[in-house]
C-alpha positions as CSV (number, residue, x, y, z in Angstrom):
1,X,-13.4,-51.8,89.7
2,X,-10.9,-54.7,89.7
3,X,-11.5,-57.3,92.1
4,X,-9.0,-58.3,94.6
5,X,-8.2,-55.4,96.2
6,X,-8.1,-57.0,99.8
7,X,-5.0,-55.4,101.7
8,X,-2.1,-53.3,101.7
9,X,-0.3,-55.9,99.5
10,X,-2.6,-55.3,96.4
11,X,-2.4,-51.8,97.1
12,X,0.9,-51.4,96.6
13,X,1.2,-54.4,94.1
14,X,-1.3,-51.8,92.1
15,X,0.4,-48.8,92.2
16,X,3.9,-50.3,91.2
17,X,1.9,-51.4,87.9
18,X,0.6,-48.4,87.5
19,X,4.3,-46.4,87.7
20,X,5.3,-49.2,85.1
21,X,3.0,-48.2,83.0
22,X,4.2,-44.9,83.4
23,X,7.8,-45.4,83.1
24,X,6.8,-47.8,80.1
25,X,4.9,-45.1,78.2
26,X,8.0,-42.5,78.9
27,X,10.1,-45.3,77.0
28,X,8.4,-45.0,74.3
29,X,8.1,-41.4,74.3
30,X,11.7,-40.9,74.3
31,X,12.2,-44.0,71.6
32,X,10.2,-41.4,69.3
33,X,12.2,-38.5,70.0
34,X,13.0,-37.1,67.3
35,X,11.4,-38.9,64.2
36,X,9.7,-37.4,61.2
37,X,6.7,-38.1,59.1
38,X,5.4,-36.5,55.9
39,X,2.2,-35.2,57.3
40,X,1.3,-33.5,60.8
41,X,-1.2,-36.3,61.3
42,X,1.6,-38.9,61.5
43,X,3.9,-37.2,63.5
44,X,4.4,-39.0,66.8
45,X,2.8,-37.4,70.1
46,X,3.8,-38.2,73.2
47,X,1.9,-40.3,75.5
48,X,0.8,-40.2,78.8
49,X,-1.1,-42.4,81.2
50,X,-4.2,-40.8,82.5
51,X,-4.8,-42.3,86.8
52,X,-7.8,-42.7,88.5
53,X,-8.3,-44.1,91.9
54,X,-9.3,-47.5,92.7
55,X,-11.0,-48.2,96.5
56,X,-11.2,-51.2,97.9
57,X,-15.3,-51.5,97.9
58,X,-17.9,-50.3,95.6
59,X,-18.8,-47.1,97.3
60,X,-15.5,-45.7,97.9
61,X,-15.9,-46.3,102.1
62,X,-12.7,-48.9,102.2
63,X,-9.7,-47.7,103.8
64,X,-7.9,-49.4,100.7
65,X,-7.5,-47.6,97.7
66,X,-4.9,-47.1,95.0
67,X,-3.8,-45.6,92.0
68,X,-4.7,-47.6,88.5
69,X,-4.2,-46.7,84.7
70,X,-7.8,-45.7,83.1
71,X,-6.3,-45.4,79.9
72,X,-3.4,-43.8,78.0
73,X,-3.7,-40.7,76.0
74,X,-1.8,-38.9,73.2
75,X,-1.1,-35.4,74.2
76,X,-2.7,-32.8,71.7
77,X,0.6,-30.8,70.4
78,X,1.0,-29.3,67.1
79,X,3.8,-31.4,65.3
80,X,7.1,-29.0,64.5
81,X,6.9,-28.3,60.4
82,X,10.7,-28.5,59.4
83,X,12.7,-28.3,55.8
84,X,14.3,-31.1,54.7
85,X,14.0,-31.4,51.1
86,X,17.0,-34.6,51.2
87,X,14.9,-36.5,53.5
88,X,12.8,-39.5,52.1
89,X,9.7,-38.6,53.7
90,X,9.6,-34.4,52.9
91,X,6.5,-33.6,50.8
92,X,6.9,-32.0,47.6
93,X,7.5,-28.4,49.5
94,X,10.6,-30.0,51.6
95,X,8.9,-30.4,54.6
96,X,8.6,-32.9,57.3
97,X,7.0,-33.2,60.3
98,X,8.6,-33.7,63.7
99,X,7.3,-35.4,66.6
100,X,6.5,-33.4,69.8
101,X,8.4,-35.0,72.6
102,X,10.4,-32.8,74.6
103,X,13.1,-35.3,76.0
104,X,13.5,-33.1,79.0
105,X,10.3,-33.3,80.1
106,X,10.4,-37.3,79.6
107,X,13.4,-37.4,81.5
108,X,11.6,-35.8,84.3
109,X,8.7,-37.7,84.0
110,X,10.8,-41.2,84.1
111,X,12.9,-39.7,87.1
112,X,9.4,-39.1,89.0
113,X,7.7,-42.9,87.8
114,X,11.2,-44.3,89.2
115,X,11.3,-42.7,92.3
116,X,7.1,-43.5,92.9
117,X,8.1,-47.2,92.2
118,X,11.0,-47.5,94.6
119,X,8.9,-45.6,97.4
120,X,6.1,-48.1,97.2
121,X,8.6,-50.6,96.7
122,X,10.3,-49.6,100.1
123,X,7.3,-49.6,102.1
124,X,6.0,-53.1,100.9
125,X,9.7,-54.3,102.2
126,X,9.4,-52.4,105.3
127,X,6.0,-53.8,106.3
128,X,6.9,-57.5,105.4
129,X,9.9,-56.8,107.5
130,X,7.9,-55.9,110.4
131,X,4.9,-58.9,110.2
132,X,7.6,-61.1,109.8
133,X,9.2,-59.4,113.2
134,X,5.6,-59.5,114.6
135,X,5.2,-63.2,113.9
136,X,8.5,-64.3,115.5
137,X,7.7,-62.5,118.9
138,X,4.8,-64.8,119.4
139,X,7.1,-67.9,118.9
C-alpha cells in the first residue's frame, strides 16, 4: 500500500495515473503495430496494465480507495508467421514474424483510458468548485 492516501484528492490524483499508464501502454502498443522479427519470441506483444485496488487503511475499512497499476503484463498471443523472403529480417524459409496488436482493439482501449481520465478529471473540478463555493458562504 502507498502512503498518502488521505482524501478524495489522492483518490482521484491516483486513478488519473493509473489511466495514464493505461493510455501510455496503448501508445506503445499501437507504435508496434505492425513490426516484424525473425523469430516468434521477438515478435512484439501487446501490453496491458494489470489494476488492483488501493484503500485508504491497511484492512481495507476506509471509505477511500482507488484504482493503482500492480504491474504491466504482455498478453500471451501467438505471433502471425508471414512470407517475406525480401525483408532483412526473414529466416532462411522467408518468414517473419508479426506482432499481435490488433489496432482496433487499442483504439478502443485508448478511447476508454481517455474518457476514465476526463471523468475523474471532471469530478475533481467539480468538487474544488463546490469547497471553494462552501468557503465563500462563510465569509
Amino acid at each position: 500500500m502507498m502512503a498518502g492516501l488521505e482524501n478524495i484528492f489522492d483518490v482521484g490524483a491516483r486513478a488519473m495515473s493509473a489511466q495514464m499508464v493505461r493510455m501510455n501502454t496503448t501508445a506503445s502498443n499501437l507504435a508496434n503495430a505492425g513490426t516484424v522479427a525473425s523469430s516468434p519470441e521477438e515478435a512484439f506483444r501487446p501490453l496491458r496494465p494489470v489494476f488492483e485496488a488501493e484503500y485508504g487503511d491497511m484492512l481495507g475499512n476506509s471509505s477511500l480507495a482507488t484504482a493503482t497499476v500492480r504491474e504491466i503484463v504482455q498478453l500471451d498471443r501467438a505471433a502471425e508467421k508471414v512470407y517475406q523472403p525480401d525483408h532483412p529480417s526473414a529466416d532462411s524459409d522467408g518468414f517473419v514474424w508479426r506482432s499481435t496488436v490488433s489496432v482496433e482493439e487499442e483504439m478502443v482501449e485508448m478511447m476508454e483510458a481517455s474518457r476514465q481520465y476526463q471523468n475523474t478529471l471532471e469530478v475533481m473540478s467539480t468538487l474544488r468548485s463546490l469547497m471553494a463555493r462552501t468557503l465563500s458562504m462563510g465569509s
